[in-house]
C-alpha positions in Angstrom: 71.2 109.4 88.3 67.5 109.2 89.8 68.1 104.8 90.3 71.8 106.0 92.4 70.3 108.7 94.2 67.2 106.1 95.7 69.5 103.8 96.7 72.0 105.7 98.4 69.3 107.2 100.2 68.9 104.3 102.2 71.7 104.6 104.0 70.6 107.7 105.7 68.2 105.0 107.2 70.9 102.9 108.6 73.3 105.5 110.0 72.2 106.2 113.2 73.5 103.0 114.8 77.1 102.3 113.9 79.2 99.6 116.3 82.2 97.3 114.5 82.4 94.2 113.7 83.9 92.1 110.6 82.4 93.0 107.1 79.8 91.5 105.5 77.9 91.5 102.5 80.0 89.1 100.7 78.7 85.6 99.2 80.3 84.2 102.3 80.4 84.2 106.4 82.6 87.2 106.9 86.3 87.2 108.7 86.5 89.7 111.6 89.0 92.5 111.4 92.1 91.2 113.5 91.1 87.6 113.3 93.7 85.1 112.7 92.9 82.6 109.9 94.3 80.4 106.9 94.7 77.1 109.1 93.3 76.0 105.4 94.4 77.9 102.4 95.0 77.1 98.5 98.0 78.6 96.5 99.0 79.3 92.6 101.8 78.2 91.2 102.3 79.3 88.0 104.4 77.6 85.1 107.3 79.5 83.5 106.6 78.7 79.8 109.3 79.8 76.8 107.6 83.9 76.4 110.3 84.2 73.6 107.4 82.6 71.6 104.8 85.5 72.0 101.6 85.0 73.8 99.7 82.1 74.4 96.6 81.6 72.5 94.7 78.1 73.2 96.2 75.2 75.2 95.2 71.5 76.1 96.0 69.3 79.2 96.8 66.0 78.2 97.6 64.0 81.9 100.8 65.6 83.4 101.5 67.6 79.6 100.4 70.8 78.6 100.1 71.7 75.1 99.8 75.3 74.2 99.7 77.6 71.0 102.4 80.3 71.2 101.9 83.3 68.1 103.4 86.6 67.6 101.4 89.6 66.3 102.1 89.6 62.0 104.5 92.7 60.9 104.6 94.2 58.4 107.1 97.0 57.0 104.7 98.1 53.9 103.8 101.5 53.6 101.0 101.1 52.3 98.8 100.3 55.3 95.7 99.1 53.2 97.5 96.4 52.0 97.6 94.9 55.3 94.2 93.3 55.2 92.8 90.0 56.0 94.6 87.9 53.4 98.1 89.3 54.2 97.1 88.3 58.2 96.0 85.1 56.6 99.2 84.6 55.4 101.7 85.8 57.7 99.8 84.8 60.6 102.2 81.8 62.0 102.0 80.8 65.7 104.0 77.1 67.0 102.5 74.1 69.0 104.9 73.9 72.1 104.9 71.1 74.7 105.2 71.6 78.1 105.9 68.8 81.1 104.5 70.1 84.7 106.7 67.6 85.9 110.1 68.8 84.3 109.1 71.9 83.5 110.5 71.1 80.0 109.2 73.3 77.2 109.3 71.3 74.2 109.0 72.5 70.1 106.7 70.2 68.1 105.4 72.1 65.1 104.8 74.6 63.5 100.8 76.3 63.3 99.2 78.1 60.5 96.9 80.8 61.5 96.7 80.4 65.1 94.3 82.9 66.0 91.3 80.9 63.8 91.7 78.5 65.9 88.3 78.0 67.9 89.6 74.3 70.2 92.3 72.1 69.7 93.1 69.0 71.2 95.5 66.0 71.8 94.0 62.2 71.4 95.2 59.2 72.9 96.2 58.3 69.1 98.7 61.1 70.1 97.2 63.4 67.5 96.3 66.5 67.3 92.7 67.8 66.3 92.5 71.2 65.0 88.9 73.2 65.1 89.5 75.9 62.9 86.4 78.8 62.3 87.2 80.7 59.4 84.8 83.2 57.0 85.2 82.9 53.5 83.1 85.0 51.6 81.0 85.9 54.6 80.0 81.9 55.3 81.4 80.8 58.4 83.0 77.5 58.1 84.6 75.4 60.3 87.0 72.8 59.2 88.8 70.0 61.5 92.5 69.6 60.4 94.0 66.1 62.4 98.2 66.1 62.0 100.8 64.6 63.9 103.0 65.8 66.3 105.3 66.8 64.0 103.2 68.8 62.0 102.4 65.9 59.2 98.7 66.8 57.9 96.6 63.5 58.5 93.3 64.9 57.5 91.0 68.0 56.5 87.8 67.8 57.3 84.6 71.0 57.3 82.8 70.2 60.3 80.2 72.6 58.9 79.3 70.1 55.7 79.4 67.5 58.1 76.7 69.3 60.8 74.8 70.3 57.6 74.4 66.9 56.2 72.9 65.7 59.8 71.0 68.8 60.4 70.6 71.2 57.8 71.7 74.3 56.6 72.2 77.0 58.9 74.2 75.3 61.7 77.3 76.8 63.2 79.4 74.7 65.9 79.6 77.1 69.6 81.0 74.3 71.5 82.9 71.5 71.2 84.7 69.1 74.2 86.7 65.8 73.4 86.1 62.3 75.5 87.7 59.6 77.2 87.8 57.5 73.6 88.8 60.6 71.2 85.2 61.3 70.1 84.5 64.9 69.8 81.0 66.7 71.4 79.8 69.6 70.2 76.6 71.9 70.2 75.7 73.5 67.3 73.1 76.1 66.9 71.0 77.7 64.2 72.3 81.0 62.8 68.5 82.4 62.5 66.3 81.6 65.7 66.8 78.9 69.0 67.2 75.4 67.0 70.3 73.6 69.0 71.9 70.5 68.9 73.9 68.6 70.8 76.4 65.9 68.6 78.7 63.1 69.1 80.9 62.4 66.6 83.2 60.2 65.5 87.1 60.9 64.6 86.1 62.0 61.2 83.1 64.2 62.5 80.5 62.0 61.6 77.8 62.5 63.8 76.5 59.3 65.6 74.6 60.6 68.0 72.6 63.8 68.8 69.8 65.6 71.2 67.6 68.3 70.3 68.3 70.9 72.9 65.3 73.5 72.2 64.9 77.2 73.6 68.3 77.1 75.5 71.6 78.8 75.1 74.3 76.2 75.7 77.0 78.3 77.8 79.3 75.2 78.4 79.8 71.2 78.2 81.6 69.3 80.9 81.9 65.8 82.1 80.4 65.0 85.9 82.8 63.1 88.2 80.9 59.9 86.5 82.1 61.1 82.9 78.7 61.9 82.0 78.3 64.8 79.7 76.0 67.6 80.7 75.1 71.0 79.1 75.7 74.6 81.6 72.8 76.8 81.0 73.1 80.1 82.5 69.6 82.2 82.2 66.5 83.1 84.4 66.3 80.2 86.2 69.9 80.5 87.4 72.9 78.3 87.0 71.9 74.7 86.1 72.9 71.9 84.2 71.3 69.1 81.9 72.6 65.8 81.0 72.2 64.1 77.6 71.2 61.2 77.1 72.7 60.3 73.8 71.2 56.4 74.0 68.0 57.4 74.1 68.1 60.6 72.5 66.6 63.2 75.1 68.0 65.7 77.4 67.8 64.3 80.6 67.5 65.7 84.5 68.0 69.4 85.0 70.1 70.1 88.3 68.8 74.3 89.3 72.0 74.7 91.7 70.7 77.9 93.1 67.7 76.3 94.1 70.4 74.7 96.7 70.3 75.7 100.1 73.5 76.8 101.6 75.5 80.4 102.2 77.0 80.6 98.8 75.4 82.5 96.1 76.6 82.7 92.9 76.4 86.2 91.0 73.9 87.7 89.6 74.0 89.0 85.8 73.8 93.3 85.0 70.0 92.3 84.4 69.1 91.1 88.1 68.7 87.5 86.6 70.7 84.7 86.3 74.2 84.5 86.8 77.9 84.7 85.9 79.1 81.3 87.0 81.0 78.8 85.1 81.2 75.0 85.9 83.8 72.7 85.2 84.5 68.8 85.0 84.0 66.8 88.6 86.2 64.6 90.1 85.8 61.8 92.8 83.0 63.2 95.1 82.7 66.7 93.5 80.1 66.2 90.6 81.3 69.4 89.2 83.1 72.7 90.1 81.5 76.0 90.2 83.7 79.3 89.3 82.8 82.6 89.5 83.9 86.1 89.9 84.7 85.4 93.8 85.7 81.9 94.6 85.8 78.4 93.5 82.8 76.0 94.7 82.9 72.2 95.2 79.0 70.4 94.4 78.0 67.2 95.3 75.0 65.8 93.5 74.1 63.3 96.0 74.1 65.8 99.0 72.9 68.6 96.9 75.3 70.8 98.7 77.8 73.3 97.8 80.9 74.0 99.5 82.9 77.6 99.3 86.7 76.2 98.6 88.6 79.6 98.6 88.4 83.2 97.6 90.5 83.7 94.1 92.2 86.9 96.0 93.8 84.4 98.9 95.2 82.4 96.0 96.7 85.3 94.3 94.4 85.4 91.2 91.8 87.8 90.1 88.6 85.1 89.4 87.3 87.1 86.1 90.3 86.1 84.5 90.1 82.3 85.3 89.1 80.7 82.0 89.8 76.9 82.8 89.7 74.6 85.6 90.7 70.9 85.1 90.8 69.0 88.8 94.0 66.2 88.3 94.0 62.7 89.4 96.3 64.3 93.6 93.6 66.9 93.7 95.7 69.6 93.1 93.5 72.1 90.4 94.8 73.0 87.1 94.0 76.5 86.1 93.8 78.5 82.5 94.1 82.2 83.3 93.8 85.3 81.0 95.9 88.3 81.4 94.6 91.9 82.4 95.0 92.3 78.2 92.1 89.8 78.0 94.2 88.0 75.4 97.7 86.0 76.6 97.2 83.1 78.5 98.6 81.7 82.0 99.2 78.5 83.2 99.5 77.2 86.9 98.6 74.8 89.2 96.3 75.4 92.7 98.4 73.6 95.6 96.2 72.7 98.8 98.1 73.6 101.9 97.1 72.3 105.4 98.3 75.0 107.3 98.7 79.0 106.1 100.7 81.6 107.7 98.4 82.6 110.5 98.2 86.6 109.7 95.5 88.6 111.2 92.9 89.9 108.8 91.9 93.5 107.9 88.9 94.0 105.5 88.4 96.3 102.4 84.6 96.8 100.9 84.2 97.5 97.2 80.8 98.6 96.8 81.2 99.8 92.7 80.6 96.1 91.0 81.9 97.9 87.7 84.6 94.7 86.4 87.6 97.0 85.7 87.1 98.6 88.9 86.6 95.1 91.2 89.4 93.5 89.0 91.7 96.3 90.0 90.8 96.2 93.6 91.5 92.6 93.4 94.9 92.9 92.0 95.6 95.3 94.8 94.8 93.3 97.8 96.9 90.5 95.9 99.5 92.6 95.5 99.8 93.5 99.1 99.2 89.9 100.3 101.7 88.7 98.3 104.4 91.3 100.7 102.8 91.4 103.8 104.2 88.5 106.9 102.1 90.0 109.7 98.5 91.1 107.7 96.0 89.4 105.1 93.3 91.4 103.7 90.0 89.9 102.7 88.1 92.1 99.7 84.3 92.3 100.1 82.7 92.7 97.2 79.3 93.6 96.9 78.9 92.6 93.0 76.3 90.0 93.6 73.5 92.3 95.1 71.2 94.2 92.7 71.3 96.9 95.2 75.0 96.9 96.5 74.8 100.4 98.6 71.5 99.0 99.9 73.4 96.0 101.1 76.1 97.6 102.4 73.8 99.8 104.4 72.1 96.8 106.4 75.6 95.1 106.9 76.4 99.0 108.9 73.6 98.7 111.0 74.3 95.1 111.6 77.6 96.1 112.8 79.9 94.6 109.9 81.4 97.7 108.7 85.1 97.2 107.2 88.5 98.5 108.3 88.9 100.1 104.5 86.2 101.2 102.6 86.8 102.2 98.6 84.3 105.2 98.4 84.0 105.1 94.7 79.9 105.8 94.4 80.0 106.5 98.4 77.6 109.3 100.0 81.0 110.5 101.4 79.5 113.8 103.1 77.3 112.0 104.9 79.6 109.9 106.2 82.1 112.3 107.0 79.5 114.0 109.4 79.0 110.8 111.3 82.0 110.5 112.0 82.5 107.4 110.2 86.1 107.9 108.3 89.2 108.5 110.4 91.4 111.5 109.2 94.7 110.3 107.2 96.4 113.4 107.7 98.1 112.5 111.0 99.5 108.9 109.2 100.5 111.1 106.5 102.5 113.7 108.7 104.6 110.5 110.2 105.0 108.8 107.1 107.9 109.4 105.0 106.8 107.6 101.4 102.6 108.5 101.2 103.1 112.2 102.9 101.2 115.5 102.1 104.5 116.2 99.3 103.6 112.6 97.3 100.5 114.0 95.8 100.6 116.3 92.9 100.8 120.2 93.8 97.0 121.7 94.7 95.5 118.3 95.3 96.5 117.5 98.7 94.1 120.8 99.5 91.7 119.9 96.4 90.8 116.7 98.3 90.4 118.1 101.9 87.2 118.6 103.7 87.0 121.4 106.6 90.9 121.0 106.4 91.3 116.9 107.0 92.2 114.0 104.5 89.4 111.5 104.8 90.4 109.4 101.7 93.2 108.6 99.5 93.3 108.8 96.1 95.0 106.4 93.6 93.8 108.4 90.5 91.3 110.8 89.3 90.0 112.8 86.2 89.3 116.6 86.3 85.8 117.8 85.2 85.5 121.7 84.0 84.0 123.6 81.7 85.4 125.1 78.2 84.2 129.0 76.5 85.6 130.9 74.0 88.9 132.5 75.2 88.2 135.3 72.9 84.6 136.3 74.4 85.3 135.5 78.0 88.4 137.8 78.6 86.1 139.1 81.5 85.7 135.8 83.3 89.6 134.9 83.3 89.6 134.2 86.8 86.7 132.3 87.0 83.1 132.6 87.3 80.1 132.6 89.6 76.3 131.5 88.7 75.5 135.2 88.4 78.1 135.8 86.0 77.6 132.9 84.0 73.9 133.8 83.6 74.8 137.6 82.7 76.9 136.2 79.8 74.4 134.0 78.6 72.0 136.9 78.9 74.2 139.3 76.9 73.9 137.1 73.9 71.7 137.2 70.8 68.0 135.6 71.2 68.4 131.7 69.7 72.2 131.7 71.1 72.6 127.3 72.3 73.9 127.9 75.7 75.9 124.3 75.6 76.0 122.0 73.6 74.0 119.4 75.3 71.4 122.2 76.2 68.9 120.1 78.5 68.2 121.4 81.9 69.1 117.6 83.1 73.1 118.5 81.7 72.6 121.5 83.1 72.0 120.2 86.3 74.7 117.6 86.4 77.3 120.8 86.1 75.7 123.5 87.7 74.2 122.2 90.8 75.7 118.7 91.8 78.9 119.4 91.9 78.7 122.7 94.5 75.8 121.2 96.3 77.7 121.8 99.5 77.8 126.2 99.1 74.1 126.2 100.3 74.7 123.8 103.1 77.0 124.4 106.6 77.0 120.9 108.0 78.9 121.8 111.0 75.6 124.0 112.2 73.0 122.1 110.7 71.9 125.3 108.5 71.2 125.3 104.6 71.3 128.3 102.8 68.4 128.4 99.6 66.7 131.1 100.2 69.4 133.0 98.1 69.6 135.6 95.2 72.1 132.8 93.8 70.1 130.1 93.7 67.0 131.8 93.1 68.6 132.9 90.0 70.0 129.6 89.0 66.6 127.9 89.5 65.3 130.3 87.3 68.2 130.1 84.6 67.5 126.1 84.7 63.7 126.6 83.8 64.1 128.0 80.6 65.9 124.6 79.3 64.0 121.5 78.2 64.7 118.5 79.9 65.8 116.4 77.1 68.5 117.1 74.5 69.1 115.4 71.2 71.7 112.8 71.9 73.6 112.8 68.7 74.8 115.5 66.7 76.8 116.5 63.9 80.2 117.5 65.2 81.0 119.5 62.6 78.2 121.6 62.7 78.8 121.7 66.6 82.3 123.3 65.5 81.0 125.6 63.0 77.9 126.8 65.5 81.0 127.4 68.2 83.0 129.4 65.4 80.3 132.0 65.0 78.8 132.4 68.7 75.7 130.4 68.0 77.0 127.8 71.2 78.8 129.0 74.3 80.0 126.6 76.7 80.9 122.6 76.8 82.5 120.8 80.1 85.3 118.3 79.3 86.7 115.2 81.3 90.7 115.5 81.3 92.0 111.7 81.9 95.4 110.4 81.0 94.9 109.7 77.7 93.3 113.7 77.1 91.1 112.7 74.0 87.8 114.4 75.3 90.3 117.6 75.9 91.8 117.2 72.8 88.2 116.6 71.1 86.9 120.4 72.9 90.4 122.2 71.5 89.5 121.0 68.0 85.5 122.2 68.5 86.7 125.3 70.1 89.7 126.0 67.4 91.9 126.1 70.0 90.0 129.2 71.0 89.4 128.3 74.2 89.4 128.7 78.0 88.8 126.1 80.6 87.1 128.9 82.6 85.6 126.3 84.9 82.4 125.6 87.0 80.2 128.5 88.5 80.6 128.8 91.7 81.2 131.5 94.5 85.0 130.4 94.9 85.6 130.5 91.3 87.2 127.4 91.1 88.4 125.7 88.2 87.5 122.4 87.7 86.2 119.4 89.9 88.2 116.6 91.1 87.1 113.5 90.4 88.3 110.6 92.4 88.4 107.3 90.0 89.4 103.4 91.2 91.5 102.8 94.4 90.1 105.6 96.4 89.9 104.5 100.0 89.1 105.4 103.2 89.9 104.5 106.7 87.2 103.2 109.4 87.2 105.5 112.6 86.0 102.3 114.4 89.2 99.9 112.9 90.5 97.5 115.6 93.6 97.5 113.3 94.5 101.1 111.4 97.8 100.9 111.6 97.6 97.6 109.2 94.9 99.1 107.4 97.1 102.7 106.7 99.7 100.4 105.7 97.4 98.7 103.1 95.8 101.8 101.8 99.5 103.4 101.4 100.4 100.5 99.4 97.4 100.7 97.1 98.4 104.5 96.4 101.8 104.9 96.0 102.6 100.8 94.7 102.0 101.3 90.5 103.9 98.0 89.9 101.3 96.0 88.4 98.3 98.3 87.2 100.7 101.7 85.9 99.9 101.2 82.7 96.2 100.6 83.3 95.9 103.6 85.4 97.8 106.3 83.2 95.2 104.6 80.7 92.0 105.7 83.1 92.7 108.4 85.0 95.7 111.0 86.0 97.7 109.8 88.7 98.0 111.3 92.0 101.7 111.6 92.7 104.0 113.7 91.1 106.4 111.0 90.5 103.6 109.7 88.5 102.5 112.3 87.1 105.4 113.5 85.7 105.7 109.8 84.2 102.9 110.5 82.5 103.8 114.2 81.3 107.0 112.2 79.9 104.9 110.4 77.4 102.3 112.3 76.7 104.8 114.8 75.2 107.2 112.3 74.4 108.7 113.4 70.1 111.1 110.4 70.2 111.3 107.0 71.5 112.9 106.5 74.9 113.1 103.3 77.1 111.9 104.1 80.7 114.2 102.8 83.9 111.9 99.6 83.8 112.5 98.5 80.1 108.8 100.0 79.2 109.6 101.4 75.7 107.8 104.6 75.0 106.8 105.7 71.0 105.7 108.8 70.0 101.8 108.6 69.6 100.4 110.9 66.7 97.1 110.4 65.8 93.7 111.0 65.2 89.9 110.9 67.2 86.7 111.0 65.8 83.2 111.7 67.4 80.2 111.0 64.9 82.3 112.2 61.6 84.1 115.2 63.0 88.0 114.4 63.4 90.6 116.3 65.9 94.2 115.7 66.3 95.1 113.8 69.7 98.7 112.9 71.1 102.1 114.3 71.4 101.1 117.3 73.5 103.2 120.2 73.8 104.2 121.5 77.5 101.6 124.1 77.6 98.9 121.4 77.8 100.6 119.8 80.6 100.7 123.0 82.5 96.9 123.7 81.8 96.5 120.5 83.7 99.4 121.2 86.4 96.9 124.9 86.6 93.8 123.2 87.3 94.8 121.1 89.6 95.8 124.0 91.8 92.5 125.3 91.3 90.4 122.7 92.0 88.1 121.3 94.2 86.5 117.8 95.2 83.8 116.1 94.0 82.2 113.6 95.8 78.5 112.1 95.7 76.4 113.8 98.4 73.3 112.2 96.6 71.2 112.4 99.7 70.6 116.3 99.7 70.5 116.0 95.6 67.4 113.5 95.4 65.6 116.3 97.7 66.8 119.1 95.3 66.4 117.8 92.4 62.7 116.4 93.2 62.0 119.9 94.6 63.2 122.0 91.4 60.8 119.0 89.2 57.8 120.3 90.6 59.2 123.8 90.5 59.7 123.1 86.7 56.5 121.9 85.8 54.3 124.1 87.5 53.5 122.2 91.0 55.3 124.9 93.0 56.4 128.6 92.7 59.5 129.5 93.3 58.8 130.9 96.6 57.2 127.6 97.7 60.4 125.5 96.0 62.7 127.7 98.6 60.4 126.9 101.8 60.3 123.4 100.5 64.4 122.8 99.7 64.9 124.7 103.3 62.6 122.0 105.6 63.4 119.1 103.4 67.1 120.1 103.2 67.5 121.3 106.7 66.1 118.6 108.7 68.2 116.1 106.6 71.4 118.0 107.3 70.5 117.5 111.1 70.0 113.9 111.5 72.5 113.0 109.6 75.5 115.6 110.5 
């Protein structure tokens, strides 16, 4: 929390000069809101392949033909479940080898495949053959064997690559890469299972090896072939993206190309770690040496100008650029492209068309500052979504996933005046902004509109969300935060409870009594200050309020906690410790899926109440605002488009439903009551868009101790339905909480009295509230 409190801090730095502009921030020269662009643009087309065949699994361009590997998911009607193991897979596991002609579109049987999904590579060589890498483990030795047939299916040859690597290197070797060449010889690097030992091979048709390079201390991310068909390794580490060619003649790696050493505006993305990055290159053609993917866009480099040129964003083509897997550049320069689904496992196929002249639409901008993948991946899919609909408007995502410090970032692109017409305001000092004036208030576009009005959201959150009585935001989806007691021993706090009471139950309990589980005054923080932050502070007259019996009492309630807590524990004891009075309290997340609720019924016995946070309104539970929740620019040169965007993100579930009933409750009733359906669902039923819908009984587990989760009965859905009514927003306001929290530290360990803490929290507190409301 500390490392996202600092950084957000810096924008109280920034805000006291906002003008607009276009966005920023991104690896690119920004588009200004309203601008009209796409005199240039690149689209996908993708191929319509046979899906009666299952999903594809590996594929092969050969020229104009595609080859790909179709395979179903094994069934199996046994009752005895343990019997389905790995040799039953092994044998049932049957996919076929289809042919498909981008010219014709013709999707052509050839032969059937044996256990598809051990197949590492496959390809076709200009003997029209087929080569078949397959990685197996037999007896917990990984071996991978090289099966040749023809197109029919004929076996030609069987051949274990690994004997064949182990005879030119040694023992230990297991093949990570492999590529084929212009004369059917097969490349591959190997590596050592214990330590950094790689090689890089060329092999003949029957895997001989005829040629290799030592390629020491580097992890080989990729192989491709330059526009000159030279082979060169991607290394993707501390010194950024690079490449190294191999000279096989003489038996040395050759010349290193560091592209990030490059000058030029794009940068490619920088790993979780702050080093390296998450590029991929791919095979050159003509004057591109090679081709540069990453999460963004698609780069063109040119090794004799040592410069890199920004081809397109992968939202303008209609693709989310995670998902890319391959890029093969054809002899027209159109791009083919390998694409995974938002399952991470079937595969697409399609072709990138370059057209000279796009529709002319004005632009609006969204910024994503959370570089979380799920959450970026579905912001992606919903500016795709809408582009895909929209004649008059285009909307260009900033992402912010290639600075180590994106909040940071997006500060210094405010005060520079780039500032977006949408902003998602998942990790967002939202207060802060709110008080600048910043965010424009939805509820007006909501009164006119007849779809995303004040009756689409769920009943209680419409008011849950609002702030001094106006809808700043919209929310897609959220999760609801409370805390859970024993329903038998808190009959007296039915309605609710504030810090006083809380602390006068605790109090009334035997000496040794575990107040929650997690019983560090850090957990205790995160739920009894964070969220209600905003009682001690009246931003509309710049006063705070600290220097109360309330939070006197909860300061001193926190100080008799440690501030660490053991981080595993046995559940079962948990349960047994709850069943005699020995732990009060636990707060639970309520999602879609309701296993962390289900989890707390089964440690509770289903004696329980969700009796909620402390607080002086006695509310219920917190509202927790999850991906796609977006705000509105007061300074937009174009809100109308940019209402019409964010309405679409919130009310469209077309493409991401099943994602978001998997992440988070969704925030219509429509929705919702979608979601009720299957939650409680005790048969199967086929919803209006051919989703079918089983019964799910099963079971969770948390270290050992097992609960019962799924097919929920009505009363669980009303709980939720309850809380909802009773609840109240959450959002960061990490500003005023870095200045809290640092004051109740040295409260804690001895550097203040309590006396000086409440003099302390008021200045500090107060004089933030005032620049910054």
């Amino acid at each position: 929390m500390k490392k996202i409190i600092s950084a957000l801090m810096c924008i109280v730095l920034f805000m006291g000069v906002i003008t607009m502009s276009g966005c920023g921030g991104s690896n690119k020269e920004g588009t200004n809101s309203g601008d009209i662009t796409e005199k240039e643009m690149y689209v996908y087309n993708e191929f319509e392949l046979n899906s009666e065949n299952g999903e594809v699994y590996k594929s092969y361009l050969n020229g104009s033909d595609l080859y790909y590997i179709a395979y179903s998911y094994p069934e199996t009607d046994m009752a005895d479940e343990e019997s389905y193991d790995e040799e039953w897979v092994r044998e049932h596991d049957k996919g076929q080898l289809r042919q498909y002609k981008t010219d014709s579109g013709e999707d052509i049987m050839l032969c059937d495949i044996q256990n598809p999904t051990s197949i590492v590579e496959f390809f076709v060589t200009k003997q029209n053959q087929i080569k078949v890498l397959y990685s197996e483990s037999i007896e917990g030795r990984v071996s991978d064997i090289m099966v040749t047939k023809m197109m029919d299916g004929t076996d030609v040859s069987t051949i274990s690559f690994t004997d064949k690597m182990t005879t030119a290197f040694g023992e230990g070797f297991q093949i990570e890469r492999t590529r084929i060449g212009q004369d059917d010889e097969v490349y591959v690097s190997c590596k050592k299972e214990e330590g950094h030992e790689t090689y890089i091979a060329r092999c003949d048709s029957d895997c001989n090896v005829n040629a290799s390079v030592k390629f020491e201390n580097r992890y080989v991310d990729g192989m491709f072939f330059d526009n000159e068909n030279q082979l060169a390794v991607e290394t993707n580490g501390s010194d950024g993206l690079a490449y190294t060619y191999i000279d096989f003649e003489k038996g040395v790696c050759g010349e290193t190309v560091i592209i990030n050493d490059l000058e030029g505006e794009y940068k490619f993305s920088a790993d979780e770690h702050g080093g390296g990055v998450t590029s991929k290159i791919y095979n050159g053609r003509g004057d591109v040496t090679c081709y540069i993917k990453d999460t963004a866009g698609l780069c063109a480099y040119n090794a004799k100008e040592q410069s890199v040129t920004f081809l397109f964003d992968w939202t303008n083509t209609g693709m989310i650029g995670s998902f890319v897997d391959k890029i093969i550049p054809l002899e027209d320069g159109r791009l083919f492209c390998e694409c995974l689904d938002r399952g991470l496992i079937n595969l697409k196929f399609g072709i990138l068309d370059k057209l000279k002249e796009g529709t002319g639409r004005k632009v609006i901008t969204c910024a994503v500052l959370n570089t979380e993948d799920d959450y970026r991946h579905t912001m992606e899919q919903n500016v795709i979504n809408y582009n895909k609909s929209n004649a008059d408007y285009r909307v260009e995502l900033v992402s912010y996933d290639k600075s180590t410090n994106p909040i940071d970032t997006f500060a210094k692109d405010v005060i520079a005046g780039n500032i977006p017409d949408v902003l998602d305001i998942s990790g967002v000092d939202v207060k802060n902004y709110i008080n600048k004036g910043f965010f424009e208030d939805l509820a007006p576009y909501m009164e006119k509109d007849d779809v995303f009005s004040k009756d689409y959201y769920i009943d209680g959150l419409y008011d849950a969300i609002a702030v001094d009585g106006k809808q700043y935001y919209a929310i897609k989806n959220f999760r609801l935060d409370t805390i859970v007691a024993k329903e038998s021993d808190t009959e007296k706090y039915k309605d609710g409870w504030t810090i006083h009471d809380m602390i006068e139950y605790y109090n009334s309990k035997p000496e040794g009594t575990i107040f929650h589980i997690m019983n560090s005054r850090d957990e205790l923080f995160r739920i009894l200050v964070e969220p209600f932050i905003d009682d001690y502070i009246d931003w509309e007259n710049g006063t705070v309020g600290f220097d109360s019996d309330e939070f006197r009492e909860m300061a001193g309630f926190l100080g008799k906690f440690s501030s660490n807590y053991e981080e595993w524990y046995d559940y079962g004891e948990v349960n047994k410790q709850i069943h005699e009075g020995k732990i009060l309290i636990n707060n639970t997340m309520i999602s879609s899926e309701l296993d962390d609720l289900s989890m707390n019924m089964a440690l509770f016995d289903n004696d329980i109440r969700f009796i909620g946070y402390p607080s002086t309104d006695k509310k219920k539970a917190c509202v927790i605002p999850l991906s796609s929740s977006l705000a509105i620019t007061s300074s937009s040169k174009e809100k109308d488009a940019a209402w019409d965007f964010v309405k679409s993100v919130i009310t469209d579930y077309s493409d991401n439903e099943i994602q978001y009933f998997d992440t988070g409750i969704p925030s219509g009733k429509k929705q919702f009551d979608k979601l009720a359906k299957r939650l409680t669902a005790t048969e199967k039923y086929t919803e209006e868009d051919g989703t079918v819908v089983k019964p799910f009984k099963g079971t969770g587990s948390m270290n050992g101790f097992e609960y019962s989760v799924g097919m929920y009965s009505e009363d669980v859905i009303q709980l939720i339905r309850e809380l909802i009514k009773s609840s109240v927003i959450k959002t960061d306001n990490s500003g005023v909480l870095l200045i809290v929290e640092s004051g109740l530290n040295d409260y804690f360990e001895g550097r203040k009295t309590l006396d000086e803490l409440i003099s302390v929290l008021q200045d500090r507190v107060g004089k933030y509230v005032n620049e910054n409301r």
